[in-house]
Steps between C-alpha positions, in 0.01 A plus 500: 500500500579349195751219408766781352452707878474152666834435319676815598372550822631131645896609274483805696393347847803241465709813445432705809608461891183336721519830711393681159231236337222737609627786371548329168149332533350851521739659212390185288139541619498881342662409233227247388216708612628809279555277251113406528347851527760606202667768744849277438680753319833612445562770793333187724742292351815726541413519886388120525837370390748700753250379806528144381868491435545657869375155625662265274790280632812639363603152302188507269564875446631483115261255462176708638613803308489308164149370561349787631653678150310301316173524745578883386457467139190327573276743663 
């Protein structure tokens, strides 16, 4: 993991429930690991984000959505 994952990984894990930090673990995981093998593309992307935002605490939802937009434009 590098510091940009390390970086998103610990916003996102402050932004979830503790019943759902191991689901978002393992979506993070994936994410890093496709990003790795250079399967991270945008149909893994357009599924990713949905999954993640399922788990996210609804208070940071505006907040997720605009980062992940930008974690979007970067694939």
């Amino acid at each position: 993991m590098n510091e940009g994952q390390k970086k998103f990984y610990d916003f996102i894990l402050e932004r979830v429930s503790d019943d759902n930090k191991n689901k978002a673990e393992k979506l993070l995981t994936e994410s890093f690991s496709r990003q790795a093998d250079g399967t991270f593309d945008s149909a893994y992307i357009t599924a990713f984000i949905p999954e993640l935002l399922k788990i996210i605490k609804y208070e940071f939802s505006d907040e997720v959505k605009s980062v992940l937009s930008d974690y979007k434009t970067k694939e």
